[in-house]
C-alpha positions in Angstrom: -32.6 29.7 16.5 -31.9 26.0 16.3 -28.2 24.8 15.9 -27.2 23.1 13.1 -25.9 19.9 13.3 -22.5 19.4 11.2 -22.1 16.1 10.0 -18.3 15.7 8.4 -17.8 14.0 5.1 -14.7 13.1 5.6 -12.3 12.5 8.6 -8.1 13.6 9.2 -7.3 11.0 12.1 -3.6 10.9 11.6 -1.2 13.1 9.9 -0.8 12.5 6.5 0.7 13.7 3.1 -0.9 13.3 -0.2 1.7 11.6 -2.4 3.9 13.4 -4.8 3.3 12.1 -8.6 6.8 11.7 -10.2 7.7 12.8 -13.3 9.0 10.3 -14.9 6.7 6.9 -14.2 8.1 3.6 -13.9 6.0 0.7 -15.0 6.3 -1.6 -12.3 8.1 -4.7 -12.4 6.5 -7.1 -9.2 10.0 -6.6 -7.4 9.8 -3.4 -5.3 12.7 -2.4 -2.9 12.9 0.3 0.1 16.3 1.5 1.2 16.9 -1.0 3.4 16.7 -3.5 -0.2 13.2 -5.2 1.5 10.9 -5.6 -1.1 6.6 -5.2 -0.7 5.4 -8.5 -0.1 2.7 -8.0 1.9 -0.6 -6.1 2.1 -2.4 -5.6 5.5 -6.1 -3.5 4.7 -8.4 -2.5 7.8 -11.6 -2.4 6.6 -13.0 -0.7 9.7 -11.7 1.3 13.0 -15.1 0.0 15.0 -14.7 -3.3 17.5 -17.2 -4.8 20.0 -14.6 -5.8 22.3 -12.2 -3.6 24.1 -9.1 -5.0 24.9 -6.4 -2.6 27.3 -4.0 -3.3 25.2 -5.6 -2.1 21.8 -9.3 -0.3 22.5 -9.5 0.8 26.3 -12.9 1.9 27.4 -11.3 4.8 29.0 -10.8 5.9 25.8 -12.8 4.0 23.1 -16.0 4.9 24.9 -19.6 5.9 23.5 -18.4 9.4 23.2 -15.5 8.0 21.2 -15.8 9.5 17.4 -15.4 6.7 15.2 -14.8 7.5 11.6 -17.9 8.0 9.2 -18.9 6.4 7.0 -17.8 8.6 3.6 -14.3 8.6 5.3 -14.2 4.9 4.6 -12.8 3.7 1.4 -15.0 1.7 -1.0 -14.9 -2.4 -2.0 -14.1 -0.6 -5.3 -11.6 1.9 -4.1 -9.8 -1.2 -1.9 -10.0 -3.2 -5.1 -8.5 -0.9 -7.1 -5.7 0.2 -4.6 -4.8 -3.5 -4.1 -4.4 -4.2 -8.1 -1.9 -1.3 -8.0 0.5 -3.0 -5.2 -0.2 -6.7 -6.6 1.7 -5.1 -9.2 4.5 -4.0 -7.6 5.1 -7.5 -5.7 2.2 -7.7 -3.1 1.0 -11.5 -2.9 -0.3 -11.6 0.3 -3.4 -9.5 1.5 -4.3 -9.7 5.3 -7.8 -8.0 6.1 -7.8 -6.8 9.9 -9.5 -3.8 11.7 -11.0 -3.3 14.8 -12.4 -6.0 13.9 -13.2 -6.9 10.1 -16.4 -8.8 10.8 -18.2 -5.7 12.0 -17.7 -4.1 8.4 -21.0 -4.5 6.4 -20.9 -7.5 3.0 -17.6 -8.3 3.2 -17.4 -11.3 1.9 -18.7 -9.1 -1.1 -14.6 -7.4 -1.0 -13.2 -10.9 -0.4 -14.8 -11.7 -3.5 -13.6 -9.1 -5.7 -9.9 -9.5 -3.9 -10.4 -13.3 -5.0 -10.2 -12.2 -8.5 -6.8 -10.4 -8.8 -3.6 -12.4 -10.0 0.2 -11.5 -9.4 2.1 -10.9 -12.4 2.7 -14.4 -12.6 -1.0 -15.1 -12.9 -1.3 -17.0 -9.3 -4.1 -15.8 -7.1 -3.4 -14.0 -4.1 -3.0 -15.5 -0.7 -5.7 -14.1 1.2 -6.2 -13.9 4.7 -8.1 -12.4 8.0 -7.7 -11.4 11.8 -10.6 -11.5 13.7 -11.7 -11.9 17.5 -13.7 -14.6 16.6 -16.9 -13.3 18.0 -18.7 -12.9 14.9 -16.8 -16.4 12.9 -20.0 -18.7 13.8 -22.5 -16.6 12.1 -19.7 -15.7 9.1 -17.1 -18.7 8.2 -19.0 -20.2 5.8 -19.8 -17.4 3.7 -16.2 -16.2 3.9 -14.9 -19.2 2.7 -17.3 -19.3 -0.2 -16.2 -15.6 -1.3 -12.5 -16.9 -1.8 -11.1 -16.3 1.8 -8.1 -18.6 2.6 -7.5 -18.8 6.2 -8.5 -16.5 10.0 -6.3 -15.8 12.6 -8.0 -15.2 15.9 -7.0 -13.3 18.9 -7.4 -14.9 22.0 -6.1 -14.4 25.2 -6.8 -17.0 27.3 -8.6 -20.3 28.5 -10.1 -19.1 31.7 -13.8 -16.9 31.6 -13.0 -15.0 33.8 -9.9 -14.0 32.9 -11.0 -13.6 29.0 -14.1 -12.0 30.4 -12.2 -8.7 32.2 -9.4 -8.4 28.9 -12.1 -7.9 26.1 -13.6 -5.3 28.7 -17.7 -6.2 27.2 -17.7 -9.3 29.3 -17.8 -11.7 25.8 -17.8 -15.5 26.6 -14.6 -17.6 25.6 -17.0 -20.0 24.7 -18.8 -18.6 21.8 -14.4 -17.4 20.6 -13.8 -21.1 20.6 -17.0 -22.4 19.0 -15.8 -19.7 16.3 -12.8 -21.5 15.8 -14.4 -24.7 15.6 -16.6 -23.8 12.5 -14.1 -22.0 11.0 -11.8 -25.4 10.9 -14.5 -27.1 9.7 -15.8 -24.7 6.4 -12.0 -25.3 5.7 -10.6 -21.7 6.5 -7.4 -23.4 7.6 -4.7 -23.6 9.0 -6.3 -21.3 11.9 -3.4 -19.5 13.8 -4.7 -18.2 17.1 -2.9 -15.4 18.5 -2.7 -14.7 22.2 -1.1 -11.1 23.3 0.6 -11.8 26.6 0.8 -9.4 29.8 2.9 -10.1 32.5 0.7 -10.6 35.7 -2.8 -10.2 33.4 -3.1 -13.2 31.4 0.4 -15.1 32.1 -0.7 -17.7 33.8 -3.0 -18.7 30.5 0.3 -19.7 28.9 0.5 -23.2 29.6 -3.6 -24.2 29.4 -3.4 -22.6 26.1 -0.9 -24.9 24.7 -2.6 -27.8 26.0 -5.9 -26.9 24.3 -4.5 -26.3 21.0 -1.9 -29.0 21.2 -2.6 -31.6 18.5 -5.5 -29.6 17.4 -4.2 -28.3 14.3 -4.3 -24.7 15.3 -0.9 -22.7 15.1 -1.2 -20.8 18.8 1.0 -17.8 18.9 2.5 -16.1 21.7 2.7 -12.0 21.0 4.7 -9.6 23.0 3.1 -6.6 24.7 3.7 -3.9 22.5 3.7 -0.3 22.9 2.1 0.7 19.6 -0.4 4.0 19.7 -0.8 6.3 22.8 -3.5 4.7 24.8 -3.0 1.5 25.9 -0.5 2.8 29.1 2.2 0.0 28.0 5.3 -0.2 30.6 7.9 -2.1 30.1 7.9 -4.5 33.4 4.4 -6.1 31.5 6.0 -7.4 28.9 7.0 -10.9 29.2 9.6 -11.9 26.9 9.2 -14.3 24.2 12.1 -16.4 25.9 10.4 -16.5 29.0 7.1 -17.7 27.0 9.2 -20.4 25.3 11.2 -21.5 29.2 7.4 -22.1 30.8 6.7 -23.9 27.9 9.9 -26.1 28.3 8.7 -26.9 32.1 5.9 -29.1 30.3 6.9 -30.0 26.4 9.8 -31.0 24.5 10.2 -28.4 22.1 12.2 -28.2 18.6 13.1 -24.7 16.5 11.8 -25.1 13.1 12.8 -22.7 10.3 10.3 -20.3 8.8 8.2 -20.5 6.7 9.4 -17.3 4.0 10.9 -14.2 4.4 9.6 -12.1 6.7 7.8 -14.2 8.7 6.9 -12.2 12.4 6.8 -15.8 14.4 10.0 -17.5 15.2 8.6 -21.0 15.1 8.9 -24.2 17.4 7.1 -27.7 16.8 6.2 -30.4 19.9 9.2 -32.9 19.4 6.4 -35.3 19.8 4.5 -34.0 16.6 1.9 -32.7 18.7 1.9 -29.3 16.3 3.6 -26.1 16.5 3.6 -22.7 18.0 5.1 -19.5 17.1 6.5 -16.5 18.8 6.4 -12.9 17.9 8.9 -10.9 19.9 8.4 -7.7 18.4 9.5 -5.9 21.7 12.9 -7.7 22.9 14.1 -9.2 19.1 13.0 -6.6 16.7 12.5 -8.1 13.3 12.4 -4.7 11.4 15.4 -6.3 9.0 12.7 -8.4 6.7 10.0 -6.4 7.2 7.9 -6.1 3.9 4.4 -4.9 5.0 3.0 -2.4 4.0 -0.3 -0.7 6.0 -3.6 0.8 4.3 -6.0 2.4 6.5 -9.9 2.2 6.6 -9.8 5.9 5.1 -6.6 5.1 2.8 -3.6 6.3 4.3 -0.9 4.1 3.2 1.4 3.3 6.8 5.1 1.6 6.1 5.5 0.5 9.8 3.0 -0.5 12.6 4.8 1.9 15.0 4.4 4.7 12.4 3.2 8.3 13.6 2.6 9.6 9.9 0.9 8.5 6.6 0.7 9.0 3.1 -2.8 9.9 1.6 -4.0 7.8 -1.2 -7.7 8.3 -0.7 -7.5 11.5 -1.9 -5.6 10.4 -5.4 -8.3 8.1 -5.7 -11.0 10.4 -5.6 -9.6 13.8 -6.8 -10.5 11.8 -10.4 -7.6 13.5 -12.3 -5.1 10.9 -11.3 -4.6 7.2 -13.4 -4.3 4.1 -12.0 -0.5 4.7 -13.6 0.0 7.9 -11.7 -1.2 6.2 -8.5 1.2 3.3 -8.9 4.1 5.8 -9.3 3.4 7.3 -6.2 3.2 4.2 -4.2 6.6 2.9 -5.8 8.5 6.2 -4.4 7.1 5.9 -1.3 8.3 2.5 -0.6 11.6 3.2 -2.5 11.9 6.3 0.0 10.9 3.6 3.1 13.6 2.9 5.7 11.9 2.9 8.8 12.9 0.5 11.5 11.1 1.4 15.0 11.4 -1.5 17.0 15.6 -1.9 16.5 16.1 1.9 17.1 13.9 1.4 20.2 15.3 -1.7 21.0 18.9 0.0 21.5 17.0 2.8 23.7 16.9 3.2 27.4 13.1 1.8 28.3 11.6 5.5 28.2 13.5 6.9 25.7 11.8 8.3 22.8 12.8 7.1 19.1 14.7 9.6 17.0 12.8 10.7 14.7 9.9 10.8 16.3 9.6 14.2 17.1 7.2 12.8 19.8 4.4 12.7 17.6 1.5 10.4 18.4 2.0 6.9 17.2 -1.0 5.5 15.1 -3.5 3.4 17.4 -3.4 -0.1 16.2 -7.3 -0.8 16.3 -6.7 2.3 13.3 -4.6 -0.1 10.9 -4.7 -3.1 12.3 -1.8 -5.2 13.8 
């Protein structure tokens, strides 16, 4: 007898809970608070769990391989289902939507979502600040058409000047070339200012600190220096490869004069530093050694629509299936999101941060963290 080939429709990756409904229904009023008083400010949406590089620290091959199972295709959630989940938070305070992955580029017509995104207004009728992360491989081919579907600005990963070097951490031997030529174009369709982020591992890509600053350095481009950070189960992080953000800004000081600048807004992740020179400014994101869990007001959606409250989360909260059970109002669905943020007080990084180095985060139970190629970073 043949076998049957089952082909799921959908696709449980991560614990989650579908959302209780409250009772009683507040209307929402654009200022939404968690326990810890930080309101939802921010929106970050993976559109897909599939990239073409992989990067140790995110996607390893050991793992991400061809017999890796990515996530079909009727797990996804719609452009209509994003749309519609996205009105719901703009209305409880969300202002800023970052798309991210794996990497948002590899997600079929997006610039179609960009443009429906393009068309929502904050209570206050101002349009929403809309952004992307990408590695910058596919940016040539897509800026244009991006920027034309309402995008505002890209952030791109990149971890270094030298081939070779950028060569062995995207692990598909992908040119830095055709990353900077990326870049390039998207500067010149206007998707700007361009921050370039650049994740740094202590005796992998350290010594890219320095030519890094020099090729971005009156360029424009905001280059960011991340910690190494130990989010998801894969990526074997230890704590001797992290290089401080300290550290980053000392090597830094061995070459350029260099100024702290205030931020930008509440909540910001980069501490920020200019050239005393003018020659631009770069950030640092020290999500490791200085937690900045106290202002945090992101919130995570999945490519299948789990709603995450904290990048280091090991649990979610399941909105696709309010969204397609078909018995449950946009009003119902906004209720459930409010309690869940009103109910939010996670705060990873300090707890960890007050933990011997292998110590495990109460709480945790030592449940899997979610993978960060799974909602982004």
């Amino acid at each position: 007898m043949t076998e049957k080939k089952i082909i799921p429709l959908a696709d449980i990756r991560y614990a989650a809970r579908v959302p209780h409904i409250p009772a009683q229904l507040q209307a929402p009023t654009g200022l939404l608070a968690d326990r810890l008083a930080r309101p939802l400010h921010d929106l970050r949406i993976s559109v897909t769990d599939r990239c073409n590089f992989r990067c140790s620290y995110c996607m390893p091959s050991e793992v991400f391989n061809k017999d890796y199972a990515f996530l079909p295709q009727t797990s996804l959630l719609s452009f209509e289902e994003i749309t519609r989940l996205t009105k719901i938070f703009v209305a409880h305070g969300v202002e800023k939507i970052r798309l991210t992955g794996g990497e948002p580029l590899l997600r079929k017509h997006l610039e179609v979502l960009i443009g429906m995104l393009a068309q929502l207004k904050t209570p206050q009728g101002k349009p929403l600040d809309i952004t992307l992360t990408t590695n910058g491989s596919l940016l040539v081919k897509k800026a244009q058409a991006l920027k034309d579907a309402g995008l505002q600005r890209v952030t791109v990963s990149l971890d270094g000047l030298d081939d070779a070097v950028f060569r062995r951490m995207n692990d598909v031997d992908f040119p830095v070339a055709d990353v900077l030529k990326g870049i390039e174009v998207a500067h010149k369709v206007g998707l700007a200012p361009i921050k370039v982020n650049m994740v740094v591992k202590r005796g992998t890509n350290d010594a890219e600190i320095l030519p890094m600053a020099r090729h971005f350095r009156n360029s424009g481009v905001v280059l960011r220096f991340i910690e190494y950070m130990d989010v998801g189960a894969t990526n074997g992080w230890r704590m001797d490869e992290v290089m401080p953000s300290a550290e980053v800004i000392e090597r830094l000081q061995q070459e350029f004069a260099l100024e702290a600048i205030d931020p930008n807004y509440l909540g910001e992740t980069a501490e920020r530093w200019r050239y005393a020179d003018g020659g631009g400014e770069i950030g640092v994101i020290s999500s490791v050694t200085k937690a900045f869990c106290g202002d945090c007001n992101r919130a995570r959606l999945s490519t299948e629509g789990k709603l995450f409250l904290c990048l280091f989360a090991h649990q979610g909260h399941d909105l696709r299936t309010l969204l397609r059970d078909g018995n449950f109002s946009d009003e119902q669905i906004s209720g459930a999101v409010a309690h869940i943020w009103q109910g939010r007080d996670d705060r990873y990084s300090e707890l960890r941060a007050a933990l011997p180095p292998d110590a495990s985060v109460p709480g945790s139970d030592g449940a899997r963290r979610v993978e960060m190629s799974y909602i982004g970073g």
